[in-house]
C-alpha positions in Angstrom: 91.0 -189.5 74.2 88.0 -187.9 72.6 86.2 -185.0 74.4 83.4 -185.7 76.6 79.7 -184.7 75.6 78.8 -180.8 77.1 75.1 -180.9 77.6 72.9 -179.4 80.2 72.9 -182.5 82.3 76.6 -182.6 82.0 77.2 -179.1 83.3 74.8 -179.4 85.9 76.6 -182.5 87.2 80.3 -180.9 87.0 78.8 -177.7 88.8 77.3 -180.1 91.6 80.6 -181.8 91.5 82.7 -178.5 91.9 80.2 -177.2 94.7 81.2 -180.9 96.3 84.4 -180.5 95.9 84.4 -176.7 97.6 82.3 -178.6 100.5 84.9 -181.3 100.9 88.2 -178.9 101.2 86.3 -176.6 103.8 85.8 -179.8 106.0 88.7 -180.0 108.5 87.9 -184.0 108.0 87.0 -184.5 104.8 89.8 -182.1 103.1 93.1 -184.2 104.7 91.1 -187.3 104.0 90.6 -186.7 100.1 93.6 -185.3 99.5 95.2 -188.6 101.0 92.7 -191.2 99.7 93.2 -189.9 96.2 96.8 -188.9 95.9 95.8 -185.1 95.0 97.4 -182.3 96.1 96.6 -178.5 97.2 98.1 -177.5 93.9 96.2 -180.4 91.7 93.1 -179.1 93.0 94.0 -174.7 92.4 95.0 -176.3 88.8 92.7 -178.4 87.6 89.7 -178.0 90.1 87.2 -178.3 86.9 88.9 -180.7 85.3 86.7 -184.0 84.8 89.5 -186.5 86.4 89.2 -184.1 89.5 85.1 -183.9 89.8 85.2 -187.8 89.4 87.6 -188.1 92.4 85.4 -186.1 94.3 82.3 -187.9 93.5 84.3 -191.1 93.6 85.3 -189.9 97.0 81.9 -189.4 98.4 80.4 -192.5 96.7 82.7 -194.5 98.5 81.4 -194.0 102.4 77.9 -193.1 103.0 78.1 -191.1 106.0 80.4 -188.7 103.6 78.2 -188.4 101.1 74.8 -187.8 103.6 77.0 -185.0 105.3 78.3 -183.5 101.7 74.3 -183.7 100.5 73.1 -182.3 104.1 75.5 -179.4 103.6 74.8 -178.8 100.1 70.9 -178.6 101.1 70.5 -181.6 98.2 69.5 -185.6 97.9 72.6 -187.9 98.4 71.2 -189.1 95.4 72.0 -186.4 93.5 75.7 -186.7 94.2 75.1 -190.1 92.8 73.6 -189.4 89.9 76.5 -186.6 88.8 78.6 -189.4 89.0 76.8 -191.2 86.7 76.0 -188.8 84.3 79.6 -187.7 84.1 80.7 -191.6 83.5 84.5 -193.4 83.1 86.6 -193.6 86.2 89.4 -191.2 87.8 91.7 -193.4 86.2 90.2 -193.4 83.0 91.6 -189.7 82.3 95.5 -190.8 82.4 94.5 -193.2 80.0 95.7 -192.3 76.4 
């Protein structure tokens, strides 16, 4: 697989993603529930917390019920669309990285 495009944009999205993610696992709701719905573990995420198949579950995640991603953008003191927009700007899929 070739390596992604690093621009600005790019790194703003994967920091928004990463602050998301920190958000998510410090939820006593949401933490369980992402680490179930996407088949991630504790370790996956001390591993590979920056890695692009990881911020694309967690975007993924939130994109996928909107009272998730309202509570994740209330807490991060953002737009839900923002969170939406990272998820765009950081394209493929989560499955797209075990791809070879």
């Amino acid at each position: 697989m070739a390596p992604y495009q690093t621009t600005p944009e790019v790194d703003n999205a994967e920091l928004l993603a990463l602050r998301a993610l920190a958000t998510i696992v410090g939820n006593d709701t949401l933490g369980p529930r992402f680490l179930s719905l996407t088949g991630l573990t504790v370790e996956n995420l001390r591993q590979d917390a920056g890695e692009r198949h990881i911020l694309l579950a967690v975007l993924d995640f939130l994109s996928a019920n909107e009272a998730d991603l309202v509570q994740c953008a209330q807490k991060l003191d953002i737009a839900p669309n923002q969170l939406t927009a990272a998820r765009t700007i950081l394209g493929g899929s989560y499955s797209d990285q075990y791809q070879t």
